[in-house]
C-alpha positions in Angstrom: -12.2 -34.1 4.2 -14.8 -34.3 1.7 -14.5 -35.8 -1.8 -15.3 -32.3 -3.5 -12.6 -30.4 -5.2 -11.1 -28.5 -2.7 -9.0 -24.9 -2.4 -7.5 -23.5 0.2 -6.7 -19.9 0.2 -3.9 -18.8 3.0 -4.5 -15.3 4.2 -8.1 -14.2 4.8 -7.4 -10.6 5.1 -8.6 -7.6 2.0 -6.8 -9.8 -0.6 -8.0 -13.2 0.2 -11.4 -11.7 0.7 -11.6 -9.8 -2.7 -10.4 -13.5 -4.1 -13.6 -15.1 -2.9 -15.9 -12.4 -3.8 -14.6 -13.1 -7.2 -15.2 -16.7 -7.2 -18.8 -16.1 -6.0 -19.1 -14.0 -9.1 -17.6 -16.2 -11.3 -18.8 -19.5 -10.1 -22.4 -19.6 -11.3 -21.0 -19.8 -14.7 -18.0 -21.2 -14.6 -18.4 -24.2 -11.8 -22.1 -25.4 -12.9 -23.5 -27.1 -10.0 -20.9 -29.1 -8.6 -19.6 -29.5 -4.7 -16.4 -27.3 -3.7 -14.5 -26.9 -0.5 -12.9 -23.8 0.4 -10.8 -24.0 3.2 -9.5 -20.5 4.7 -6.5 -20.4 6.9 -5.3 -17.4 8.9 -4.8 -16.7 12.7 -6.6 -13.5 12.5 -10.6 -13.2 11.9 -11.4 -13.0 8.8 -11.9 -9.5 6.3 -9.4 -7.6 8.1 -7.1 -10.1 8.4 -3.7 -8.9 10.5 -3.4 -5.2 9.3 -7.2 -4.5 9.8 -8.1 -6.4 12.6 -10.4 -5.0 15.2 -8.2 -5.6 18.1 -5.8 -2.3 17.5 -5.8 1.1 18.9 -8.8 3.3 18.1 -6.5 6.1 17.4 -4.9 4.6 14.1 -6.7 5.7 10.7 -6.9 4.5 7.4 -4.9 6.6 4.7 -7.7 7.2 2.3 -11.0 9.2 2.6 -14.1 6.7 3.5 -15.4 8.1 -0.1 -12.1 6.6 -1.5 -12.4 3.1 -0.5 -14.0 0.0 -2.2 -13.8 -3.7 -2.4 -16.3 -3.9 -5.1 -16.0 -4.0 -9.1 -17.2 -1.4 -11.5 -17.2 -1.2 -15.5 -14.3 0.5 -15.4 -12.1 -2.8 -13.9 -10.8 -4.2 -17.0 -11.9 -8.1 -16.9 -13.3 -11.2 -17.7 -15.9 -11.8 -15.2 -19.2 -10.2 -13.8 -19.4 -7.2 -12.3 -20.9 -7.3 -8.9 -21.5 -3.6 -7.9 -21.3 -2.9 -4.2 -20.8 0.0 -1.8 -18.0 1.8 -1.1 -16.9 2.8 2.2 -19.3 5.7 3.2 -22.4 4.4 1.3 -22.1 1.4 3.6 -21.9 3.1 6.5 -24.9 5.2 5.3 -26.8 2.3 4.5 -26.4 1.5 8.3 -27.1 4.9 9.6 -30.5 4.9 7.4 -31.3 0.7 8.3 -31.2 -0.1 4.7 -28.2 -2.5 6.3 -27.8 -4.0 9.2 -24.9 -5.7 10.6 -25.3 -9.4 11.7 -22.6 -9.0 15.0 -23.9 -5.5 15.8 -24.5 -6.2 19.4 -20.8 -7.0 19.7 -19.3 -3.8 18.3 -18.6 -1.3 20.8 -21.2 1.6 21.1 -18.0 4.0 20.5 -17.5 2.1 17.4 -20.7 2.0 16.2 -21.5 5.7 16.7 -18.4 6.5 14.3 -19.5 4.1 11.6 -23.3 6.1 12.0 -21.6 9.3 12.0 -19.1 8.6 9.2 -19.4 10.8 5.9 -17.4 10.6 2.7 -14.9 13.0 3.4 -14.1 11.4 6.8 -10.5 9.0 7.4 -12.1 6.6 9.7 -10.4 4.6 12.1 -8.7 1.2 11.2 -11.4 -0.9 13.6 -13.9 0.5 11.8 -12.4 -1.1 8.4 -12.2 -3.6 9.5 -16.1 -4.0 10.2 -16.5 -3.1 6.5 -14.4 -5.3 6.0 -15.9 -8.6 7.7 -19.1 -7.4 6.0 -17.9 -7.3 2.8 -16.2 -11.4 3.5 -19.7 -12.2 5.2 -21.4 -11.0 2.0 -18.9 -12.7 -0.4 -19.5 -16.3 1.5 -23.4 -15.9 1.3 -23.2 -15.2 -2.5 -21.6 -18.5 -2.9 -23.9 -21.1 -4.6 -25.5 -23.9 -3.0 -22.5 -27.1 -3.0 -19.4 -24.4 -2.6 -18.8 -23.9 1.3 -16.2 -21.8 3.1 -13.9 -23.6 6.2 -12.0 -21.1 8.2 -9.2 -22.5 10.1 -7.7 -20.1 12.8 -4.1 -21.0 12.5 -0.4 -20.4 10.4 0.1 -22.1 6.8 4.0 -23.6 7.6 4.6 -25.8 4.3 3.2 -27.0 0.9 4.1 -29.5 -0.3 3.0 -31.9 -3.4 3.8 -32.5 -6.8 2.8 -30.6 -9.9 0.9 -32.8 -10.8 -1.2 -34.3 -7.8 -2.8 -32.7 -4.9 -0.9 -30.0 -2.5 -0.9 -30.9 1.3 -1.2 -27.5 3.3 0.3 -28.0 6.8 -0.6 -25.7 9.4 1.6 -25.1 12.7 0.6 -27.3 15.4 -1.1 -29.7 13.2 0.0 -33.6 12.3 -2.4 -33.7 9.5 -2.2 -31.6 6.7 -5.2 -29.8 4.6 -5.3 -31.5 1.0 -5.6 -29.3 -1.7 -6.6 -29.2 -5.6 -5.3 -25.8 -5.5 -3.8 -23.4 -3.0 -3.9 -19.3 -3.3 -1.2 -17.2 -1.0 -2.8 -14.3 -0.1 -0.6 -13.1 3.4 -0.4 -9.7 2.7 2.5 -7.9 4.5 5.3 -10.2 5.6 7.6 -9.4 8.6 11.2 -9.5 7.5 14.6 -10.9 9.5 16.7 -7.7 9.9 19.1 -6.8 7.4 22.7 -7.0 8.3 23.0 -3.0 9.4 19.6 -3.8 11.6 21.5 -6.6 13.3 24.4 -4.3 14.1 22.3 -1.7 15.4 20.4 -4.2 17.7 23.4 -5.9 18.6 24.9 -2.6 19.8 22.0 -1.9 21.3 22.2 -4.8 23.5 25.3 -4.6 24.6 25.1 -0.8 25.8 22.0 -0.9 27.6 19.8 1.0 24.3 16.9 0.8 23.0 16.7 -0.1 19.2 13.0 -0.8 17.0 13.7 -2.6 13.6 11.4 -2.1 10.8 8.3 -3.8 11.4 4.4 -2.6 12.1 4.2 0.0 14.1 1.0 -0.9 15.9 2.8 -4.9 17.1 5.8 -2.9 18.5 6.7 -2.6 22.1 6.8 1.1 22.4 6.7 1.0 25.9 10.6 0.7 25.8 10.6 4.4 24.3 10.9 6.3 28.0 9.2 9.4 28.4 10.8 13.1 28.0 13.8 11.2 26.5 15.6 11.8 22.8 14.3 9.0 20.6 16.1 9.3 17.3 13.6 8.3 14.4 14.3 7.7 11.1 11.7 6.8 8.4 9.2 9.8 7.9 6.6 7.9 5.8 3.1 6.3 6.9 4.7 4.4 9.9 6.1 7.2 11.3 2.5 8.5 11.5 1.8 5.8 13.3 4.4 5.7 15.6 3.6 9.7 16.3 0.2 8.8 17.3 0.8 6.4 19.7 3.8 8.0 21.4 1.5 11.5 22.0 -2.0 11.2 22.1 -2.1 7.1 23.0 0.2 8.5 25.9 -2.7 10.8 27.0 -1.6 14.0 25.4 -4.4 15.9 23.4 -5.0 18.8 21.5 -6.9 22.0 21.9 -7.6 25.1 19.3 -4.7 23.5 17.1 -1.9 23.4 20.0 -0.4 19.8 21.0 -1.2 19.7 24.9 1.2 17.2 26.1 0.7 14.6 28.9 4.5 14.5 30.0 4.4 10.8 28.9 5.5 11.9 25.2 9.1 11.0 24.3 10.8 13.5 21.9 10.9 12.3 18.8 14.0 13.4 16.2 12.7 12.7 13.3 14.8 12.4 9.8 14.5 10.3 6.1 16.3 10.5 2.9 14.2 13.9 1.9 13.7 15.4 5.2 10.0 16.0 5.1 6.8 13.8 5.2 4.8 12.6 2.6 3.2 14.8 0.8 -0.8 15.7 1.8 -3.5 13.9 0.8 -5.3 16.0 -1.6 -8.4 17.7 0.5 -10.8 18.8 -2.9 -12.9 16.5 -4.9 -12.2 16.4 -9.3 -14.3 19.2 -11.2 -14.5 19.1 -14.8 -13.1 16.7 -17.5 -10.1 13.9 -17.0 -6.8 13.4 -18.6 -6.9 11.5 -21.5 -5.3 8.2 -19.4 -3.2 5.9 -20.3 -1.9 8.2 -23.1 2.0 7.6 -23.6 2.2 4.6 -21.2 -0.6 1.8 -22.2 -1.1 -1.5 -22.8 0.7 -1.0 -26.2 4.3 0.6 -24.5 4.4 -2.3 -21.5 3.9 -5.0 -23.8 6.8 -3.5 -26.3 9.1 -3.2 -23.2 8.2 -7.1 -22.2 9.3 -8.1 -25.4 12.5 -6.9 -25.7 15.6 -8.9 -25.7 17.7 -7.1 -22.8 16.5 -6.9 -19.5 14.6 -3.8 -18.6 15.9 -1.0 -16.6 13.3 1.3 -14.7 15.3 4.8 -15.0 16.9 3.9 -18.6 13.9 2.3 -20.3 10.6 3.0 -18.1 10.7 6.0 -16.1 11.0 8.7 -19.2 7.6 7.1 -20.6 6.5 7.5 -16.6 6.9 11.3 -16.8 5.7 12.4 -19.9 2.4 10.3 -18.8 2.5 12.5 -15.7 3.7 15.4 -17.5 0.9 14.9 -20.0 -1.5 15.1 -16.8 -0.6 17.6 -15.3 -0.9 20.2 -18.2 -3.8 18.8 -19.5 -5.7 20.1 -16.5 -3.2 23.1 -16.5 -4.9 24.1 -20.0 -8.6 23.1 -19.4 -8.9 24.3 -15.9 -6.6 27.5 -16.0 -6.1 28.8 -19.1 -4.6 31.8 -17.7 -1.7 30.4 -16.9 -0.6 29.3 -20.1 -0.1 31.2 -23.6 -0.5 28.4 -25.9 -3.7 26.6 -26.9 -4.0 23.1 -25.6 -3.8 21.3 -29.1 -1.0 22.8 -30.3 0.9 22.3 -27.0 -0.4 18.5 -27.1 1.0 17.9 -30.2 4.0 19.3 -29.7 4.3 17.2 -26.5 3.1 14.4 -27.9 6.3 14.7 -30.6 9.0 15.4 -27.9 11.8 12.9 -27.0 10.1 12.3 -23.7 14.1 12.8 -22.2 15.2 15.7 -24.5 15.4 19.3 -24.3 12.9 20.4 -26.7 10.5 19.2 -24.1 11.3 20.8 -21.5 11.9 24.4 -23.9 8.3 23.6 -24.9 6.7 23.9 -20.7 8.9 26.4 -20.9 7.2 29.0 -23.3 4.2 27.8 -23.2 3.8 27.9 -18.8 5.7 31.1 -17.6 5.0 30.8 -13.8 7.9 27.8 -12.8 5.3 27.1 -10.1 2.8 25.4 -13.0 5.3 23.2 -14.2 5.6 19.9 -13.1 9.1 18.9 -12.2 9.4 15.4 -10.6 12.9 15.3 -9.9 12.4 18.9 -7.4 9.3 17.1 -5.8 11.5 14.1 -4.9 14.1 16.2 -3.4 12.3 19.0 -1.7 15.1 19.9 0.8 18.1 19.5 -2.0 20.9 22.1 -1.5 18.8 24.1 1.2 21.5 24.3 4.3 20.9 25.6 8.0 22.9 26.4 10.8 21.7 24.5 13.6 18.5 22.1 14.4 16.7 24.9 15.6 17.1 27.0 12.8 15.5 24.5 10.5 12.4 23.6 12.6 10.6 26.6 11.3 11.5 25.5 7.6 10.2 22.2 7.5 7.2 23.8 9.1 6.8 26.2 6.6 7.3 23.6 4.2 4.5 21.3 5.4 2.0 24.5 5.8 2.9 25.3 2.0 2.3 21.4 1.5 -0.9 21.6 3.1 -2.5 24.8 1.7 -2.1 23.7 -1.7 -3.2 20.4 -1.3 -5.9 21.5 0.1 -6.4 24.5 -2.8 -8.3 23.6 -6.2 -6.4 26.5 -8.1 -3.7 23.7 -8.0 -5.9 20.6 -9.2 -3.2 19.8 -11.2 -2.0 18.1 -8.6 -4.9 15.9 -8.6 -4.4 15.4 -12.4 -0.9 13.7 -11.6 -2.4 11.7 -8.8 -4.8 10.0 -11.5 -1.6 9.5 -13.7 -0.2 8.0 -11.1 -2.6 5.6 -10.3 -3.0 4.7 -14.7 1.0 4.6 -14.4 0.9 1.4 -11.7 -2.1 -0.1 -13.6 0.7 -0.6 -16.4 3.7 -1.0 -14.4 2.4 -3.8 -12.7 2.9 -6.0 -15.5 6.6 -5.3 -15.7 7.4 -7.3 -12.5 10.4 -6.2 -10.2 11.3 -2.5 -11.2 13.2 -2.0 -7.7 11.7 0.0 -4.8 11.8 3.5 -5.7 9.1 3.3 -7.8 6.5 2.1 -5.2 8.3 5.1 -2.6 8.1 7.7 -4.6 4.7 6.8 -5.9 3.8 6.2 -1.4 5.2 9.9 -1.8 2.9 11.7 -4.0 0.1 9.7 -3.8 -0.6 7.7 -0.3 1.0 10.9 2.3 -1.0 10.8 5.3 -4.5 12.7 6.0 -3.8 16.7 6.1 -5.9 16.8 9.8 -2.5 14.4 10.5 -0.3 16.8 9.0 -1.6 19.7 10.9 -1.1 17.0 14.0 3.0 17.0 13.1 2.7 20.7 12.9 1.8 21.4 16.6 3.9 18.7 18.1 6.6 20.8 16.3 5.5 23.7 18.1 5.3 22.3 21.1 8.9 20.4 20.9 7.6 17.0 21.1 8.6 16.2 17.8 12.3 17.7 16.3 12.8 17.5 12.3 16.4 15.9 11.6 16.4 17.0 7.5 17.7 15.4 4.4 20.2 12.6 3.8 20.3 11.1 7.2 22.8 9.5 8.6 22.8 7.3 11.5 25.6 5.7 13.3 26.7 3.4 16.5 29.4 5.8 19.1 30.6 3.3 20.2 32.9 5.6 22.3 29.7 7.0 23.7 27.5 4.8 23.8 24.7 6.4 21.9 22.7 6.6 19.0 23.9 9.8 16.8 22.2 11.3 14.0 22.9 13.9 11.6 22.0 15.0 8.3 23.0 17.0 5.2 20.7 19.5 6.1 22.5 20.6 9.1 26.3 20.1 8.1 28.9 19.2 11.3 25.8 19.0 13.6 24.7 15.3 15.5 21.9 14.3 17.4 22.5 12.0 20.5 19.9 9.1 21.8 19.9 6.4 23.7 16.9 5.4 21.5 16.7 4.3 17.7 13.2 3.8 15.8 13.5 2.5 12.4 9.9 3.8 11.1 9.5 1.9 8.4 8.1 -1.6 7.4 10.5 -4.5 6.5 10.6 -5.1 2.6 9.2 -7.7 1.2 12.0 -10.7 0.6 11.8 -14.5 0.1 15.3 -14.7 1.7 15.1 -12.4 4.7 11.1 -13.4 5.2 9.6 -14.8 8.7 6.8 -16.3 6.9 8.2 -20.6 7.1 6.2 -20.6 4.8 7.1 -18.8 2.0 10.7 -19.3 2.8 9.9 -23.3 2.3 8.3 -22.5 -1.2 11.6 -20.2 -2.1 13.9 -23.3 -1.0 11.8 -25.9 -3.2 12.3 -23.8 -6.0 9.9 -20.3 -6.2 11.5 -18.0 -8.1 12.6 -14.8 -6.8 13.5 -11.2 -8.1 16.4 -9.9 -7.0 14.9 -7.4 -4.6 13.2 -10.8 -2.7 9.6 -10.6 -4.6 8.0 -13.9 -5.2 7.8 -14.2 -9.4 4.2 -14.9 -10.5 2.6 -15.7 -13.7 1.1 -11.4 -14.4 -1.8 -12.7 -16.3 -3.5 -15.3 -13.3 -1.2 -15.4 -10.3 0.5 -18.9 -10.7 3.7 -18.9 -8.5 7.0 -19.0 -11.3 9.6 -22.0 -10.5 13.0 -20.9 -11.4 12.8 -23.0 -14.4 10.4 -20.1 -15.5 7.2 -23.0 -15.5 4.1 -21.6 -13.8 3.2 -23.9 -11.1 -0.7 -25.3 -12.2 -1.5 -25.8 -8.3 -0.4 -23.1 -6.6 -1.4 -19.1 -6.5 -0.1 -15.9 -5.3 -1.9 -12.5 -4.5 -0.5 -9.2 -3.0 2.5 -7.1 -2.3 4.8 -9.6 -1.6 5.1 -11.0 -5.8 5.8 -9.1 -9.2 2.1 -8.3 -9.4 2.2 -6.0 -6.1 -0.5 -3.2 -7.1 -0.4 0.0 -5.5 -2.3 1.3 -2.1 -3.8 -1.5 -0.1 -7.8 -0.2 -1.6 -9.6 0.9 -4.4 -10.9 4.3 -5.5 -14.2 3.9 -7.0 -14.3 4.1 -10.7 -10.4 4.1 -11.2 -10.3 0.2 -12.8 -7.6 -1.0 -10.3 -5.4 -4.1 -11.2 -6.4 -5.9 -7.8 -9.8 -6.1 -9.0 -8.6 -7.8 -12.7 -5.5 -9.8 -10.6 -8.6 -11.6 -8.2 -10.6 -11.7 -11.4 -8.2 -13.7 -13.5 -6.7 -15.8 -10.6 -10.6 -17.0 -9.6 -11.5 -17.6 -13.3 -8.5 -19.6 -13.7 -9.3 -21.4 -10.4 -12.4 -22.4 -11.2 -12.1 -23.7 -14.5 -9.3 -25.8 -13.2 -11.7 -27.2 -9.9 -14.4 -27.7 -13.1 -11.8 -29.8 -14.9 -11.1 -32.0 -11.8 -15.2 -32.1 -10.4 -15.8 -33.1 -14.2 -13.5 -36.1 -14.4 -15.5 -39.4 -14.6 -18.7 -37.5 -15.1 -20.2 -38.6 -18.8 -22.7 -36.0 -17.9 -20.4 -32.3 -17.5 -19.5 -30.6 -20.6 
């Protein structure tokens, strides 16, 4: 190893990626024109990292329009550093199309796959391989911006350990290897972690081996071993969110069924999936109609000014008690705001009058809700988020087959006005929900229903998916389970049986259990050695399992509440997770202002150390 200041960044998937792009913007005024190592470590190539990588199933999509999907700043990112202005999904894969780009390892992308990036438009949910050519663009473009001195190692193996002292260089030791990587500084940017099982999972398997079953813990859909799934036999499935979509698409069409004029034409491979989650239905739509007309007024009664009040009181904060009232009225204050602009007719107030009422109102009280009240007479234009989150709440059926037809009328009502501009205020709420977890973010740990129920509204699955789940209902390849499910081990029986407050005094029997879900993220249950090391020298932890982090620049928090100078953390697995794993152009994401602040902080501190015995740096 050279004698250049020297970073090593574990994880070189979107997050690690988006870090360098930042230090190449940063570092021709910040770093001068002094040497600096990066050194990359991850097992997968780099850009797509694990989740993105090329080598998956062509069948799997992203969750977000092409149109909808950046790794390059704007002016509306809030942050220090330059913007560097780039193209977002489509526009790249235009700028192939029309040979104002080219890609430098286009002779080995598969002709399939390169047709699909040619043939790729805005509106368009392309598939996950071709991301992950975006992706290694973007990464390849991000090392060539570099300047002259700063050069980029890539290691092709697994971060096990850190060690060092606070004060001297961090050794990075890599699985398999006797001699560690040193390190000035180090940046965790893993992504995703896989999870031991929590105690229940490790019944359920345990069961399951002892009765001859078949039971799938959380984990990613696309690294499981579905071929233990048999076909034509009940698989009960529970977890209805973005991994069951995944899970649906492999077990049908990557089992060579197919579909024709809307119908599910099965291949007699397909297992029948009994599918059933807390709510009973999937994620809602993603909305299919682009914004028209002027914004909401965002943030407007949760800022900067409310999330620095509530990290500066005394007792500790509680989402529901202290949080999630200022959380509706900012969605409240959305959704009408459109209501008024866009359709007039469906209100009897005018809009400033109504808005200053609002404004006024206890953001929990009555007068509020008295207020929507007179002023919206159709209940179907008021915005009530407690309904959305129990969509299936007191509805009751008397058999299985009696409630297939509802939960596909649901989803069609889903879909149609998803897909219907007369309800943009739908969209309206999706942008306050977006400004909400711009704010949120720097509150830390406010428990996991937040970050569901936001998955919920705002990151459901493609509608062409939806209308997927609709036909495999038709043709009984996939069964709908309802609300409150429960699951449990007969062990008289020797099956997996399900039922659900939907369907009262009714079961399910399987000799199959799916748990469609990904593990959360937890320094005490994690698989990652290496994070568990840093949690057992001292890392602090919330009490969900998220690694603590500095919210302003990333440094990992010891439980003495110190930031740690040397050492880094990016991504879903610490306080600062931000929502959706991409960007919206022109919506100021945190990611961009976390990767911003953490490079800018990196840098100075490299400066520092390349400066030291130099009479000449200033």
């Amino acid at each position: 190893m050279s004698g250049a200041p020297t970073l090593v960044v574990i994880g070189a998937g979107p997050r690690g990626t988006g870090l360098i792009e930042r230090i190449a913007a940063n570092a021709p005024d910040m770093y001068e024109s002094f040497p600096l190592d990066i050194h990359l470590v991850d097992p997968y190539p780099p850009g797509g990292g694990r989740i993105w990588r090329h080598d998956q199933s062509p069948l799997l999509w992203m969750n977000s329009m092409a149109q909808d999907v950046t790794m390059f700043t704007d002016d509306t990112v809030r942050q220090e550093g330059p913007i560097r202005p780039g193209p977002a999904l489509h526009t790249w894969a235009a700028d192939i199309r029309d040979g104002r780009l080219t890609l430098p390892d286009e002779t080995g992308i598969e002709a399939e796959l390169l047709a699909e990036i040619k043939a790729l438009t805005g509106s368009d949910f392309p598939s996950r391989r071709l991301q992950s050519v975006y992706l290694r663009w973007v990464y390849e473009q991000a090392v060539a911006a570099l300047p002259n001195g700063v050069t980029v190692h890539r290691h092709r193996g697994t971060a096990v350990r850190v060690t060092g002292s606070r004060e001297g260089r961090q050794r990075v030791w890599l699985e398999g290897d006797e001699r560690p990587l040193l390190a000035d500084l180090v940046v965790l940017t893993v992504g995703h972690l896989d999870a031991e099982p929590e105690p229940e999972q490790v019944e359920l398997t345990d069961f399951a081996a002892r009765r001859g079953l078949v039971h799938l813990p959380p984990g990613f859909t696309a690294d499981t071993d579905l071929t233990r799934l048999p076909a034509g036999e009940p698989v009960i499935v529970r977890g209805f969110g973005l991994a069951f979509v995944d899970l649906m698409v492999l077990l049908t069409e990557g089992r060579g069924g197919r579909y024709e004029n809307g119908e599910y034409m099965p291949s007699g491979k397909e297992p029948v999936l009994h599918i059933g989650s807390r709510r009973g239905v999937p994620y809602h739509s993603k909305i299919g109609y682009a914004w028209q007309g002027e914004r909401p007024p965002l943030p407007r009664f949760l800022g900067p000014d409310r999330t620095e009040a509530l990290l500066k009181t005394d007792e500790p904060v509680d989402f529901r008690r202290d949080v999630w009232p200022h959380v509706d009225k900012e969605l409240g204050h959305a959704h009408y705001h459109r209501l008024f602009t866009a359709h007039p007719e469906r209100t009897t107030a005018d809009w400033p009058d109504f808005e200053a009422k609002y404004a006024a109102a206890d953001p929990a009280g009555p007068e509020l809700r008295a207020l929507v009240a007179a002023a919206v007479p159709d209940p179907a234009d008021r915005l009530d988020l407690e309904a959305l989150d129990h969509p299936l709440e007191g509805v009751r059926h008397p058999s299985y087959d009696a409630l297939q037809q509802g939960v596909r009328d649901y989803i069609t009502a889903d879909l149609e006005r998803r897909h219907d501009p007369d309800h943009s205020p739908d969209l309206a709420v999706f942008l306050g929900l977006l400004s909400a977890y711009g704010q949120l973010i720097r509150l830390g740990d406010i428990g996991g229903w937040w970050h569901g129920f936001f998955s919920y509204l705002a990151s459901g699955p493609p509608g062409p998916r939806l209308h997927q789940l609709l036909a495999l209902s038709r043709a009984g390849v996939v069964r709908f389970l309802g609300a409150g499910m429960t699951v449990e081990a007969d062990e008289r029986h020797g099956v997996f049986r399900a039922g659900s407050a939907t369907v009262p005094g009714q079961r399910i029997e399987a000799r199959a259990l799916v748990e469609a879900r990904l593990p959360e993220p937890s320094l005490e249950r994690t698989r990652s050695p290496l994070l568990r090391k840093l949690y057992e020298d001292g890392a602090a932890a919330t009490d969900t399992g998220l690694l603590r982090v500095d919210p302003d620049d990333g440094r990992i928090l010891g439980r003495d509440g110190r930031p740690h100078p040397r050492r880094f953390a990016l991504g879903p697995f610490t306080t600062a997770r931000a929502g959706g794993a991409f960007t919206r152009p022109r919506t100021g994401n945190p990611a961009f202002r976390q990767n911003d602040a953490t490079a800018r902080t990196a840098l100075a501190f490299l400066r520092d150390r390349a400066c030291s015995g130099d009479p000449c740096c200033v």
